[in-house]
C-alpha positions as CSV (number, residue, x, y, z in Angstrom):
1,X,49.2,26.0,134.3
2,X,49.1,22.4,132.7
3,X,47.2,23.8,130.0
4,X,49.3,26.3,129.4
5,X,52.4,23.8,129.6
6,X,50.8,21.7,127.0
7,X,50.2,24.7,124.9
8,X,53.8,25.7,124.6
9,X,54.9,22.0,124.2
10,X,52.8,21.7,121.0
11,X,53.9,25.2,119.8
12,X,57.5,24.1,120.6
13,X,56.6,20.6,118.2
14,X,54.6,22.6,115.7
15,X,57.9,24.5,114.9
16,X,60.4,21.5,114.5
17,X,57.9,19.8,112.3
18,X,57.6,23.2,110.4
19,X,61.7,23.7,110.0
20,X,62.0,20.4,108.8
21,X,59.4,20.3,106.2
22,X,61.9,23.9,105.6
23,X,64.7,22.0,104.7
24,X,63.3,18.9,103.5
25,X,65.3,19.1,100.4
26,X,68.6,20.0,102.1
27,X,71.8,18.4,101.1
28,X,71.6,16.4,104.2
29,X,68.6,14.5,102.8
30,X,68.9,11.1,100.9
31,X,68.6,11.1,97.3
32,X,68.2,14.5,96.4
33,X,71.7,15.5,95.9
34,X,73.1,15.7,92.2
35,X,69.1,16.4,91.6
36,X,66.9,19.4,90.5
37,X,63.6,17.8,90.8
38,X,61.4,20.2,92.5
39,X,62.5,23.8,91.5
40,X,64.0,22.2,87.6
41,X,60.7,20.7,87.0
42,X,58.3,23.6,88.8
43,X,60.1,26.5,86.4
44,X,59.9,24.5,83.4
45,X,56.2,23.8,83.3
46,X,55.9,27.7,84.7
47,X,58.2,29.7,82.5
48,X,60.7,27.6,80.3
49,X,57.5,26.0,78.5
50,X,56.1,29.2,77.3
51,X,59.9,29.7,75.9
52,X,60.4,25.8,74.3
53,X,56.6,26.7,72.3
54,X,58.5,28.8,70.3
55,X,60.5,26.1,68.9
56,X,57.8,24.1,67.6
57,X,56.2,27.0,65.7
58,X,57.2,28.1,62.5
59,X,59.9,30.3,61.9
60,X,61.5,32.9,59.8
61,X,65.1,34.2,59.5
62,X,67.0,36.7,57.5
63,X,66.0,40.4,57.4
64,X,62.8,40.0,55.6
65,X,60.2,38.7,58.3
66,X,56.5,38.5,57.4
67,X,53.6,37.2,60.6
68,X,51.0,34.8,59.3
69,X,48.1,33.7,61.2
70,X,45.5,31.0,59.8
71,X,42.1,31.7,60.0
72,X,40.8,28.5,62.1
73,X,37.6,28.3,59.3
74,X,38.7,28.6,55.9
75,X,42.8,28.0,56.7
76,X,43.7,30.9,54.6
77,X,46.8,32.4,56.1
78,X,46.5,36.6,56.2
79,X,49.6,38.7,56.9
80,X,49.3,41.0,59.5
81,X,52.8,43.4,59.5
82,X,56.0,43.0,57.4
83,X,59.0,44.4,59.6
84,X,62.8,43.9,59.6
85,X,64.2,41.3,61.8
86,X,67.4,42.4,63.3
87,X,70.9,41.1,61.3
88,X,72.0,38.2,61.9
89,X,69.0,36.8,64.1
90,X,65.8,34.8,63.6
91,X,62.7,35.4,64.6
92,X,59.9,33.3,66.0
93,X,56.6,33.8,65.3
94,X,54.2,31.8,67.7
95,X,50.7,32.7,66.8
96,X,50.7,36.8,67.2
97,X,51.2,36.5,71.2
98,X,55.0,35.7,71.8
99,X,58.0,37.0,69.8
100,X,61.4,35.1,70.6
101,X,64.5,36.1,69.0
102,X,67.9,34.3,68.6
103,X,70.7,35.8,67.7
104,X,73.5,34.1,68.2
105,X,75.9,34.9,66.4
106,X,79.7,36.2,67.9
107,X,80.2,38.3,65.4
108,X,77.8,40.8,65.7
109,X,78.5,44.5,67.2
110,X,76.3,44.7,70.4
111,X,75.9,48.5,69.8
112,X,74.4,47.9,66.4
113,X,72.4,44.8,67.5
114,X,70.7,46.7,70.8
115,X,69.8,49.6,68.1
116,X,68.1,47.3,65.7
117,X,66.0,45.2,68.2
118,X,64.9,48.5,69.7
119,X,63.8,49.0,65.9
120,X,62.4,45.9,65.0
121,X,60.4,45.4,68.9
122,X,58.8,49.2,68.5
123,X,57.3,48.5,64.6
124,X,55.6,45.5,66.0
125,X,55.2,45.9,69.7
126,X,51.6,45.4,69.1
127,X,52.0,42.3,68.0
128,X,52.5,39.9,70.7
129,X,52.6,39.7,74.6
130,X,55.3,37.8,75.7
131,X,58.9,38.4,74.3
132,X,62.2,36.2,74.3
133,X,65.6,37.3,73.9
134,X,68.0,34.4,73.8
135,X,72.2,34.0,72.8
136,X,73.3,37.6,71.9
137,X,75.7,39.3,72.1
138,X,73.9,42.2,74.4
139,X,75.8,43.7,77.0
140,X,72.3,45.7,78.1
141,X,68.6,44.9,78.1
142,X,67.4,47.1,74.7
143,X,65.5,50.6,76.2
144,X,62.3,49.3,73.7
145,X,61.6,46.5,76.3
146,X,61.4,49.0,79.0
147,X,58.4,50.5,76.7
148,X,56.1,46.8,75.9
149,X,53.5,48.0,78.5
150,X,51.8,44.8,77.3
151,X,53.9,42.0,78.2
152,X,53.2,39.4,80.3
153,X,56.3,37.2,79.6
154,X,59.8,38.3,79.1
155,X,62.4,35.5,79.0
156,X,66.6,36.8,78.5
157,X,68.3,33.4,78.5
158,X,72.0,32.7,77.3
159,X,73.1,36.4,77.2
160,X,76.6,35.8,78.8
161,X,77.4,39.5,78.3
162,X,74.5,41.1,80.1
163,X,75.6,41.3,83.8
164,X,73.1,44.0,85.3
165,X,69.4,44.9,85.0
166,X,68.8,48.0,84.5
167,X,66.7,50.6,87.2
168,X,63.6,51.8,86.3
169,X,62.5,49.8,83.3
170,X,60.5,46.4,84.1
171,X,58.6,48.6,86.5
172,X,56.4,50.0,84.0
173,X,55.5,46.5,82.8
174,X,52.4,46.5,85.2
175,X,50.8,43.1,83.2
176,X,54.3,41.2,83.7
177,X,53.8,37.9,85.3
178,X,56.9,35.6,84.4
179,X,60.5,36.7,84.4
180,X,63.6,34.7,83.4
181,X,66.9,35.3,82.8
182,X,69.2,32.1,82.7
183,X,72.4,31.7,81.8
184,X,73.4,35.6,81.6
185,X,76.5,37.1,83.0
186,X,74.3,38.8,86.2
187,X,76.6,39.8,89.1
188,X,73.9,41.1,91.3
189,X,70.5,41.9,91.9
190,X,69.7,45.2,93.1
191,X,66.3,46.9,95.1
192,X,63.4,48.3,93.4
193,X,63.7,46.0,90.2
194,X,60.1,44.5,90.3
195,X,58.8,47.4,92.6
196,X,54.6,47.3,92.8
197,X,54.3,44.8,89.9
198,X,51.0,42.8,91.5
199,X,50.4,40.4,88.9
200,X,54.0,39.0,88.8
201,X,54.7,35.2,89.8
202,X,57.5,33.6,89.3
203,X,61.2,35.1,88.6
204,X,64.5,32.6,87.7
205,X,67.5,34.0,87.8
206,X,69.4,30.6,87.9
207,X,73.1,29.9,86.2
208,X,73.8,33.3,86.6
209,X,76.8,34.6,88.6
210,X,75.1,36.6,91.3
211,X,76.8,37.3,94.4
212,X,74.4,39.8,96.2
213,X,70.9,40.7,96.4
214,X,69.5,43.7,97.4
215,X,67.3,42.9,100.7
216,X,64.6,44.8,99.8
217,X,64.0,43.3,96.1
218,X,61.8,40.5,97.3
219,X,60.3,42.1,100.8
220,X,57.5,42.8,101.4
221,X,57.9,46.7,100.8
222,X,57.9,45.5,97.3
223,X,54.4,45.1,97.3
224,X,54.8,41.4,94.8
225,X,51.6,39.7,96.4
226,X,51.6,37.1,93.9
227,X,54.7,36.2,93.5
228,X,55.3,32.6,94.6
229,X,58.5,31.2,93.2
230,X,61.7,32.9,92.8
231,X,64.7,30.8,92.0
232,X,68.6,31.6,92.2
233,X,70.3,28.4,91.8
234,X,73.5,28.4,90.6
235,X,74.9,31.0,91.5
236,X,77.7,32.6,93.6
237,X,76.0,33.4,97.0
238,X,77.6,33.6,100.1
239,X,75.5,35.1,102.5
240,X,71.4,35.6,102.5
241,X,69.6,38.4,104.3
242,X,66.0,37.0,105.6
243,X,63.8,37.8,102.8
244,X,63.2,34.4,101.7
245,X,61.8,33.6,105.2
246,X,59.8,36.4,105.5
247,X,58.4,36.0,101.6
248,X,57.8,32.2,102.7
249,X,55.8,33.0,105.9
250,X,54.1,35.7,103.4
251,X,53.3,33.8,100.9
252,X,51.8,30.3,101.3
253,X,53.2,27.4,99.4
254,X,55.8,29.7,97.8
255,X,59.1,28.2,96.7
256,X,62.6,29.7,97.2
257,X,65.1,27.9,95.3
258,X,68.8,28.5,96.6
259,X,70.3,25.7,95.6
260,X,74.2,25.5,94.3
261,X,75.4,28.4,95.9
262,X,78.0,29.1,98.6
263,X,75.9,30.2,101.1
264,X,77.3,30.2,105.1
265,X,76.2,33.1,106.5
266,X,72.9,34.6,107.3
267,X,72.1,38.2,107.8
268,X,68.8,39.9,109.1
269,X,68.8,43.7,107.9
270,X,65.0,43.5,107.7
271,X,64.7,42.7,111.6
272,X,62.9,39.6,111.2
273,X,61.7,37.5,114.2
274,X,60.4,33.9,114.1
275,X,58.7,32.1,117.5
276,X,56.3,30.3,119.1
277,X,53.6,33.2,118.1
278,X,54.5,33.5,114.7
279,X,52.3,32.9,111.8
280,X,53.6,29.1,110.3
281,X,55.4,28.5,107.5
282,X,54.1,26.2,104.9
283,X,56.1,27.0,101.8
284,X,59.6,25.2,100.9
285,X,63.0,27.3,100.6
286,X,65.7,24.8,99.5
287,X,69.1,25.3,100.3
288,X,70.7,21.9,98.6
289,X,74.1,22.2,98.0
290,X,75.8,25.0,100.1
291,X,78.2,25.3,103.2
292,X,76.1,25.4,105.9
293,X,77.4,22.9,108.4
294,X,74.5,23.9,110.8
295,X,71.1,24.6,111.3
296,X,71.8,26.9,114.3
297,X,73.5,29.3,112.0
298,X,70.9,30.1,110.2
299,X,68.1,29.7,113.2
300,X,71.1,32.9,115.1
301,X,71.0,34.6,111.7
302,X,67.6,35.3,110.8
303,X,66.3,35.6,114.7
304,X,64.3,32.0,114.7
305,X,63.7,31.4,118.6
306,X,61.4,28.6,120.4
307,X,63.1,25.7,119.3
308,X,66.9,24.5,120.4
309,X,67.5,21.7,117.9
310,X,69.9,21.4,115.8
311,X,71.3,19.6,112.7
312,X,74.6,18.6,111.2
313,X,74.4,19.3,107.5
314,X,77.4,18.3,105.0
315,X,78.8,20.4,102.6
């Protein structure tokens, strides 16, 4: 009996100390508020660094777009394709692996623009692996992206005008293993977007202005074993169904950024149950900067039992 006194005592201790190192980056804790630190730096070095390359490469603009590698011997530079960059945009030529385009012009018809990057991505979709589309005036991803089998990287930042993904498209991009889109006009995130893609890690979807997300996107009938950091800061959440618990207690030393939202309610659609018997949880979700006032809401919300603290948290 003592034994199994002491047992539960130590279970009971192992969970505070677990949910604590949960919310260790809370708005509640000292000198983290006004900060990104972790999940800023973490999807910089992860995602936004593959984008910021493209700067420091040479570039072409105008309609008449040539690729040039350098032969690392004699330095001769060979041309590989000549192709048409869309109006009104430049293009970026890093090496032959990643293609980013800017076009950011507020002029340009969005019908016209969507029909000549499906033009220009198709004539040299060979060409490179990872693809950026930043600043247009898009309303829709272009169907050609749906069709880069090969890519691996696919970054849609600053497209204010884009507010839905579309079904059935990033599905067939088996190889994808970083997604971003910042700074779009996204309202929500529906199921079944990244459905089965097994070499995917890392999604932002930060500075958007997301207010729902479907509770089976991230779950683990999505079959996303690899994906370890998914971040929707900044956004205009209210309430969170328990997939970012489950994916955390799924995926060890994962990271869940949902920072600067209006979260203050939790909801457990999936039937998730957290106690003494449970499998630990050593990854970080951070929840800086929303209006939960309590821990006990979200320990009723998402069905965490064994442990009766709670926590005052300002808003």
């Amino acid at each position: 009996m003592m034994n199994h006194t002491r047992i539960s005592t130590v279970s009971a201790a192992v969970i505070i100390v677990l949910l604590f190192v949960l919310f260790l980056f809370i708005n509640c804790v000292p000198g983290v508020r006004g900060q990104d630190r972790v999940m800023r730096n973490m999807f910089s070095r992860e995602i936004g660094e593959k984008s910021s390359k493209a700067r420091d490469m040479y570039m072409t603009s105008g309609t008449n777009d040539v690729i040039h590698t350098e032969d690392v011997v004699s330095g001769e530079t060979e041309v590989l394709s000549s192709s048409r960059c869309p109006t009104d945009c430049t293009c970026h030529y890093p090496a032959t692996s990643y293609l980013l385009l800017e076009c950011d012009n507020w002029y340009t018809n969005a019908s016209t623009l969507s029909h000549e990057i499906n033009a220009y991505l198709s004539s040299v979709a060979w060409n490179f692996t990872q693809l950026g589309i930043w600043s247009s005036q898009l309303i829709a991803v272009p169907q050609s992206v749906c069709q880069l089998k090969r890519l691996t990287s696919f970054t849609l930042n600053d497209n204010l005008f884009i507010t839905s993904l579309p079904d059935n498209c990033f599905t067939h991009l088996r190889e994808l293993e970083d997604f971003m889109a910042r700074g779009c006009g996204l309202t929500s995130l529906q199921n079944g977007l990244f459905d089965n893609l097994t070499k995917l890690q890392s999604v932002d979807f930060s500075h958007n202005r997301i207010s729902s997300i479907g509770a089976h996107l991230f779950d683990v009938a999505a079959n996303l074993p690899k994906l370890y950091a998914i971040c929707v800061a900044y956004n205009d959440l209210t309430e969170i169904d328990a997939w970012p618990v489950q994916r955390a207690q799924l995926i060890n030393h994962s990271i869940i950024d949902l920072s600067y939202n209006r979260i203050s309610r939790f909801t457990n659609s999936l039937g998730w149950h957290y106690d003494c018997h449970s499998a630990p949880i050593l990854s970080t979700l951070i929840f800086m900067k929303n209006d939960i006032r309590h821990l006990n809401e979200l320990f009723r919300g998402w069905n965490i039992t064994g442990s009766y603290s709670a926590a005052f948290m300002r808003s």
